[in-house]
ROKE-574920 format. One line per 5 residues: for each residue x, z, y of C-alpha. Coordinates in pm, 1 decimal. Layout:
BEGIN
X Z Y; ...
END
This chain:
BEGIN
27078.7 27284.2 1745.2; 26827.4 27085.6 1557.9; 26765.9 26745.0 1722.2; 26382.1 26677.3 1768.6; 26374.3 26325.4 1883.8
26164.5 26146.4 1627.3; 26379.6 25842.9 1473.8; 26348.2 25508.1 1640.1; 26072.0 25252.8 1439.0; 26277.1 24988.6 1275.6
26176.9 24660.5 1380.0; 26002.2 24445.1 1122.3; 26168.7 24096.4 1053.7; 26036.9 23793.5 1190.2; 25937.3 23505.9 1058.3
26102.4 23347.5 1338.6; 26446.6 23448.5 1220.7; 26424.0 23268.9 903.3; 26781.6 23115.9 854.2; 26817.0 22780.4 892.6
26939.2 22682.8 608.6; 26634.4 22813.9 438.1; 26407.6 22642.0 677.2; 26568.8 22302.9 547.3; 26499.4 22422.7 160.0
26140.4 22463.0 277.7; 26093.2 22187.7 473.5; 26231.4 21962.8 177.8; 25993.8 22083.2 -80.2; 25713.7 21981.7 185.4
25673.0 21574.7 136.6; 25377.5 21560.4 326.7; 25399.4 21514.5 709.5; 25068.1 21704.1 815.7; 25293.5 22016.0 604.2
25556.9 21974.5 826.3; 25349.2 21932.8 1148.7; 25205.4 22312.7 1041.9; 25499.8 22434.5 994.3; 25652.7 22314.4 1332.4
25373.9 22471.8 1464.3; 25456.1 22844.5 1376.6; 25702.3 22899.5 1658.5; 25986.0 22714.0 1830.8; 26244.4 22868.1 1657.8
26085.7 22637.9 1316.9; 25970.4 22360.7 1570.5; 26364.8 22348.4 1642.5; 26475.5 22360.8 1295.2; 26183.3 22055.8 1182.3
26319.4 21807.9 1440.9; 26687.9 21890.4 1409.1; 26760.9 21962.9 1038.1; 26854.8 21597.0 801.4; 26512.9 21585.6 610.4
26442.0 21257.1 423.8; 26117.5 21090.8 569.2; 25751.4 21213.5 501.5; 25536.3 21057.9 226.4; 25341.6 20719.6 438.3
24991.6 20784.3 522.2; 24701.5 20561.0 439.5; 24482.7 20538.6 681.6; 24135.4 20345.7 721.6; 24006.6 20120.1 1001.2
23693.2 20449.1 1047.4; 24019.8 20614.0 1191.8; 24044.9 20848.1 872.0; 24437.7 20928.7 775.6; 24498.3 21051.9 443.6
24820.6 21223.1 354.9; 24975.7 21223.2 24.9; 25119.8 21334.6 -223.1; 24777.7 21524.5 -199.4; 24519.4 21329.1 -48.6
24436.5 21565.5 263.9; 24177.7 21442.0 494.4; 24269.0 21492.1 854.9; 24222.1 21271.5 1218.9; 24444.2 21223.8 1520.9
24339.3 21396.7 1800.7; 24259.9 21226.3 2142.2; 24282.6 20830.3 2067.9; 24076.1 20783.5 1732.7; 24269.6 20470.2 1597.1
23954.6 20367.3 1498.7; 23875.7 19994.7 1481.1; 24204.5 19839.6 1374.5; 24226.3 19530.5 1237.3; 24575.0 19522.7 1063.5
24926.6 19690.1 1100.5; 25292.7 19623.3 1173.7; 25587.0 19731.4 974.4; 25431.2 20066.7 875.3; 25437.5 20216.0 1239.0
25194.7 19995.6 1460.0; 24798.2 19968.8 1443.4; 24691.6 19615.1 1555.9; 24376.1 19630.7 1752.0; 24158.3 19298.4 1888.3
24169.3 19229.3 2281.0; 23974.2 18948.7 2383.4; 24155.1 18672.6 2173.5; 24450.3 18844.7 2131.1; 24550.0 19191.9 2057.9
24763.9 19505.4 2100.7; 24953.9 19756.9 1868.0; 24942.3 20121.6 1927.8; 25210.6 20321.6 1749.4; 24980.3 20675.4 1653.6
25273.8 20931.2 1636.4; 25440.2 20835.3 1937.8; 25161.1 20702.1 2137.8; 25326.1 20389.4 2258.2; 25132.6 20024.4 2296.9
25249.1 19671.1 2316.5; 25023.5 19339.7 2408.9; 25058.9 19063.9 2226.1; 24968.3 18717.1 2362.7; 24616.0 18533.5 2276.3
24639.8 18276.6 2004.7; 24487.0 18062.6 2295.4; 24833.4 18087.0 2477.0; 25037.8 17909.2 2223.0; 25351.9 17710.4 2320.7
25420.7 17371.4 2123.7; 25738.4 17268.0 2079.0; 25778.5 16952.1 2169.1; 25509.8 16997.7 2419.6; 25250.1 16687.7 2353.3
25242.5 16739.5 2021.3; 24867.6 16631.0 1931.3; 24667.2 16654.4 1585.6; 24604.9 16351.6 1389.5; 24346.7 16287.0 1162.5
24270.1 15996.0 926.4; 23922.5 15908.2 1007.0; 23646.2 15818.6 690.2; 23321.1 15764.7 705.5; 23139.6 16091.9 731.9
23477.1 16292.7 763.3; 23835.7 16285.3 912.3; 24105.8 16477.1 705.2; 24428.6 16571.8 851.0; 24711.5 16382.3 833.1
24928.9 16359.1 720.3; 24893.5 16773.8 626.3; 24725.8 17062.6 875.3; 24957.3 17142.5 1169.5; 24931.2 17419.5 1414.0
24722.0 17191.9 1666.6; 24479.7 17142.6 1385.9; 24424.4 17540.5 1338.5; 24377.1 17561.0 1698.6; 24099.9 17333.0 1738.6
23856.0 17471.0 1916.4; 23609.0 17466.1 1596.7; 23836.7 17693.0 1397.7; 23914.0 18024.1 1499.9; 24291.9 18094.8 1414.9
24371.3 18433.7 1299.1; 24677.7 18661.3 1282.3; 24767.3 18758.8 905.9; 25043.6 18914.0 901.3; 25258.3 19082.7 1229.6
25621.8 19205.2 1221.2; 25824.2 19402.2 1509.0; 26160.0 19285.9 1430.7; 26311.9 19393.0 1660.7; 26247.4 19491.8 2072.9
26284.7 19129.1 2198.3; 26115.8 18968.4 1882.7; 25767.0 18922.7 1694.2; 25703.3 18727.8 1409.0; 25363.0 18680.6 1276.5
25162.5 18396.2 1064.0; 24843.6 18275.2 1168.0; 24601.2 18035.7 985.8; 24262.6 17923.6 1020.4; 23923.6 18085.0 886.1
23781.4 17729.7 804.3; 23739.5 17683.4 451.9; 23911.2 17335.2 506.4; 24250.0 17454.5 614.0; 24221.2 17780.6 338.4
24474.2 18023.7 396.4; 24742.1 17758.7 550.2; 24949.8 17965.3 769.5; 25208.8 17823.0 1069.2; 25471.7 18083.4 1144.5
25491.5 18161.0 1535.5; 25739.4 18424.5 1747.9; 25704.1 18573.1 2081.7; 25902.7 18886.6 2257.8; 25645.0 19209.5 2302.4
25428.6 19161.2 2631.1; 25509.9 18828.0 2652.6; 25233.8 18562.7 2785.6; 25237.1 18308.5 2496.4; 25349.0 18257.7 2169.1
25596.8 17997.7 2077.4; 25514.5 17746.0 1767.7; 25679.6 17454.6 1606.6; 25388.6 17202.0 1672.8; 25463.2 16957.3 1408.2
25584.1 17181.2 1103.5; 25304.0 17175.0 792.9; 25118.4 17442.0 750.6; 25206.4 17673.8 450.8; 25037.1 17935.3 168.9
25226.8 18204.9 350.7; 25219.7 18514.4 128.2; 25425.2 18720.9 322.2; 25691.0 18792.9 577.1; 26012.5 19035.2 594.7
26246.6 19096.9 829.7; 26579.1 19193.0 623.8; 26953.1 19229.2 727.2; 26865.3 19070.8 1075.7; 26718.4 18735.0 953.5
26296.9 18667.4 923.7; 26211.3 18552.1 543.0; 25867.9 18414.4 422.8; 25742.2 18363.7 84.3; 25497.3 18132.0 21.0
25220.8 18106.9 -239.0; 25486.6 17882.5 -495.3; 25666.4 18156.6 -450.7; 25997.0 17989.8 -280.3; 26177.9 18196.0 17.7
26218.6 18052.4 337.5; 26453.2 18159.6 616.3; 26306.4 18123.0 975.3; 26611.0 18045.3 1197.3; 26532.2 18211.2 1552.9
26711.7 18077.3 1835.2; 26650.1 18132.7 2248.4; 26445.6 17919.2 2475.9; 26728.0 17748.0 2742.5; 26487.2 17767.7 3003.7
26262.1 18082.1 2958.9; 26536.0 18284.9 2720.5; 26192.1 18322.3 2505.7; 26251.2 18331.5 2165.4; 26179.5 17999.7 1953.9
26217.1 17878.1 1556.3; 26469.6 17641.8 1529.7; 26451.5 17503.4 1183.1; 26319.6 17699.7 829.7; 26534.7 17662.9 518.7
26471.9 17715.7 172.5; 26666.0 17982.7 -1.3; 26506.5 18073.1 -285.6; 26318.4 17780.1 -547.2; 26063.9 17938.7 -690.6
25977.9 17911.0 -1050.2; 25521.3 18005.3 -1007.7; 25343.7 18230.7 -1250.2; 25027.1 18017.0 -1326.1; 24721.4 18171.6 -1457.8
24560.4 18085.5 -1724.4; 24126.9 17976.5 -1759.5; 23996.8 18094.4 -2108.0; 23632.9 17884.7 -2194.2; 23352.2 18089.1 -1999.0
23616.0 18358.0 -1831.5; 23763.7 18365.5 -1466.5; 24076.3 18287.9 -1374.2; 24332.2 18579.2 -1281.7; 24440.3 18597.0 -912.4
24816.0 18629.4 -804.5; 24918.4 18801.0 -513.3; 25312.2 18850.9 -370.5; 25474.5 19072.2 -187.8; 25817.0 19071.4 -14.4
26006.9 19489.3 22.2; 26344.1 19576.0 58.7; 26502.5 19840.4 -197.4; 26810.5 19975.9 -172.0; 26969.8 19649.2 0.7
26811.4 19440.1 -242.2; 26536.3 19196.3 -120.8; 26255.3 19214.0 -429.3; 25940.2 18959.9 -471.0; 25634.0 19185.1 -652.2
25398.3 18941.4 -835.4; 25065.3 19114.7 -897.8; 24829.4 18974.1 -1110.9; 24419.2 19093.6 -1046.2; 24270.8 19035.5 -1370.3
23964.1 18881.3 -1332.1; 23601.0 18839.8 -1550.2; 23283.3 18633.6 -1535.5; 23000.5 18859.9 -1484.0; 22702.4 18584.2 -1407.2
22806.3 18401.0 -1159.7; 23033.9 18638.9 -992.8; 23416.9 18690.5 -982.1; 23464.0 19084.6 -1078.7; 23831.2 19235.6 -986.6
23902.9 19431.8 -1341.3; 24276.4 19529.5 -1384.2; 24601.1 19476.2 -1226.2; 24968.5 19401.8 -1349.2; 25311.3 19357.1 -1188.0
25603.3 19190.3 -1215.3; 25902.4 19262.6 -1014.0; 26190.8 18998.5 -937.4; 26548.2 19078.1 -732.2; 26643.1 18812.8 -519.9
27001.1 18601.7 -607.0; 27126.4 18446.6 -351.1; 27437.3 18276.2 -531.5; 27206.3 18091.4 -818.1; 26899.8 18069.6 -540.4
26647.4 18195.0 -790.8; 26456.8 18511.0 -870.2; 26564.6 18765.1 -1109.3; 26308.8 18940.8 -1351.3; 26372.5 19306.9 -1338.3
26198.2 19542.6 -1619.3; 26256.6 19882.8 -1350.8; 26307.3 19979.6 -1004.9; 26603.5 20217.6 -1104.7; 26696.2 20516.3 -931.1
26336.3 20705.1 -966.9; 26290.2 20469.0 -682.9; 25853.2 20459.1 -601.2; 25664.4 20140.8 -420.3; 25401.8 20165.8 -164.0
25264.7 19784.3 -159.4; 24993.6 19652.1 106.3; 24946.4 19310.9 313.7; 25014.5 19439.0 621.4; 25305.8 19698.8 520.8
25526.5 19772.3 215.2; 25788.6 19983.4 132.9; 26020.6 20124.3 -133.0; 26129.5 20529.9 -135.9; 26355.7 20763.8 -383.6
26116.2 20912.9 -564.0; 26322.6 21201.2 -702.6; 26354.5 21349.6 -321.4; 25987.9 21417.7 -349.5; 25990.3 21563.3 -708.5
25804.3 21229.2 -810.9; 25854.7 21053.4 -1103.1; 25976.7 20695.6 -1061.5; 25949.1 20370.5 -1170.9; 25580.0 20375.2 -1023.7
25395.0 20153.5 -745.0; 25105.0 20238.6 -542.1; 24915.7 19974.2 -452.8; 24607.5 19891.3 -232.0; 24333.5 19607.2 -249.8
24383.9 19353.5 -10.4; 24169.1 19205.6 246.9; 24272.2 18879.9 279.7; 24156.4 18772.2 -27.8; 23857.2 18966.6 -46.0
23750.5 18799.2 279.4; 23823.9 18487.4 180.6; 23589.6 18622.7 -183.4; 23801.0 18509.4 -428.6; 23640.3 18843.7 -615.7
23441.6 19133.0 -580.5; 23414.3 19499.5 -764.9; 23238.4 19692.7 -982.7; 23212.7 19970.9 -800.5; 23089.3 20108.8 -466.3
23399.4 20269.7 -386.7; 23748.7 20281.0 -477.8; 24126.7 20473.0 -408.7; 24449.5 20471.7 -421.2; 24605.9 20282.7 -765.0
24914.9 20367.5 -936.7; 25100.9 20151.3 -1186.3; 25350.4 20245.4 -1409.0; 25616.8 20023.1 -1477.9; 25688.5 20160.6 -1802.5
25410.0 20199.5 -1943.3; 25236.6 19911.6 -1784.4; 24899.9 20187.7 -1739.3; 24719.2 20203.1 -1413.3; 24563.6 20486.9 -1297.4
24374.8 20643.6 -1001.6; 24512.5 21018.2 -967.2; 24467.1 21104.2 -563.9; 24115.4 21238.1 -486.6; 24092.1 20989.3 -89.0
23781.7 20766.6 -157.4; 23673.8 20470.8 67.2; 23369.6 20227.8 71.3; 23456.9 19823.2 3.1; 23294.1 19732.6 324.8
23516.0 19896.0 524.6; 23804.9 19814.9 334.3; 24115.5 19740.6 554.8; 24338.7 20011.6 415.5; 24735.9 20008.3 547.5
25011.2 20227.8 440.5; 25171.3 20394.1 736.0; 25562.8 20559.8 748.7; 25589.1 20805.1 971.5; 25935.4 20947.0 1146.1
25963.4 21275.3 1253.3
END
């Protein structure tokens, strides 16, 4: 007997049954983190297999102080929903926004939605506690003597300001602050507090320093300053408030300053350093704005870099002609990092750099143009190039890298 029962409909395959192991070869050929965020957002099933499969880390954002993110390797355009992150001011260690509060400020961590106050730069401990300025008085002037301390920034006529902020770890911030005077330039004192703390704790009677910048790496606080030697910050603990407190800097490093040179009627060239960490290796990056006369004003024209490895046994810095590895570096004031490039199907030996603001408020140089992007030198070739389409005005100009986990 003939059986009439129509044949069952074979289910169609879902998408949600893709295996896991192919979700990781997926995943890994998507660098960008707004690529992964849509694709954790098809179903749990890939949700599961995004937060739980070894991926190495997304590309870092760039975002603006507007509250515009841009996402590379392609330049999308996108915004954080809910909190803006609008009106920023700086960044910390390429996972914190730093926003003004009264006199002092707060960080906001974007991807987690986490916050941490920061004491005012009004609530400053000395150490030892009368420590007062001095000043040789002249007719018509008083100059400080015998160099700028800490109670000279915080004179009531100069408004200090943070420059640079580092989380190093739960129980410790570092930061350097300097004055916006024009008399004190960019002399920095280096001060440390724990996160939510009332006040930050300073060596009162330390000179003030051309801080650069500031790294934490292999659990001790470095700081490279404008002659380009590296200082260790020794941290110790408050007996009486268990707070933490600098107990004495050291020199580690002597450094051996690039110097520009003045042709007749040209500008100078400016140097700026940075301090990042590659694969255990502590490395200074020298980059040299070349600079021209156009009237009377200082135009920003090309830039060049120099790389050097730190060596701790002969105390000096090491010239190195690549970053090996098809290793890529993302350099900015407030945040810079190294990455394999070859995980990303990137071609290394390259660093992507941003204009700074410290300098540019400070108008050591201005531009050409109205607007600028992303830069990319090539260590190799020495060529500099603009290839990401993300655009942003000069007067807004406050860019940070950012490294998102997922």
């Amino acid at each position: 007997m003939a059986n009439d029962a129509a044949p069952r409909a074979r289910q169609p395959p879902s998408w949600a049954d893709i295996p896991r192991d192919l979700a990781g070869m997926v995943l890994r050929l998507l660098p960008a983190r707004a690529d992964r965020a849509r694709f954790a957002a098809v179903c749990p099933q890939w949700r599961a297999a995004a937060r739980q499969l070894p991926l190495p880390p997304p590309l870092p954002l760039l975002a603006l102080p507007d509250g515009t993110f841009y996402s590379l390797p392609n330049g999308e355009r996108f915004r954080f929903p809910g909190f803006g992150c609008a009106g920023y001011k700086s960044a910390c260690c390429g996972r914190w926004l730093v926003f003004p509060r009264d006199d002092g400020c707060y960080l906001v961590d974007p991807f987690a939605g986490a916050s941490v106050a920061l004491p005012p730069l009004s609530r400053v401990r000395l150490r030892p506690p009368n420590a007062v300025p001095k000043y040789v008085r002249l007719p018509g002037m008083s100059l400080f003597h015998p160099y700028a301390t800490w109670m000279h920034i915080q004179d009531p006529k100069k408004v200090p300001v943070i420059n640079k902020i580092i989380m190093c770890s739960p129980n410790l911030v570092a930061a350097f602050a300097g004055s916006t005077l024009v008399d004190a330039g960019q002399n920095s004192q280096i001060i440390v507090c724990q996160p939510g703390a009332s006040s930050w704790s300073v060596r009162a009677k330390d000179p003030c320093k051309l801080f650069e910048d500031m790294a934490f790496y292999q659990g001790k606080l470095y700081v490279l300053a404008r002659d380009e030697n590296l200082l260790l910050v020794n941290i110790s603990q408050d007996p009486a408030t268990g707070d933490p407190q600098i107990s004495r800097f050291g020199q580690v490093i002597n450094g051996e300053p690039w110097h520009s040179t003045i042709m007749p009627g040209d500008a100078s060239d400016k140097k700026k350093l940075y301090l990042v960490e590659l694969g255990g290796a502590l490395l200074m990056v020298r980059r040299k704005v070349c600079c021209r006369l156009v009237g009377e004003t200082v135009v920003a024209a090309q830039s060049e870099f120099e790389v050097f490895k730190a060596d701790w046994e002969q105390s000096r810095w090491v010239n190195l002609a690549t970053l090996g590895d098809g290793q890529i570096l993302f350099l900015g004031r407030p945040c810079s990092r190294a990455m394999s490039a070859s995980q990303y199907g990137m071609p290394g030996d390259q660093i992507f750099f941003l204009d700074d603001v410290l300098e540019n408020n400070c108008k050591e140089y201005s531009y050409d143009e109205e607007t600028t992007s992303v830069s990319v030198y090539d260590m190799k070739s020495g060529e500099v190039s603009s290839p990401l389409p993300m655009v942003w005005k000069h007067e807004i100009i406050l860019p940070t890298w950012m490294f998102p986990w997922e």
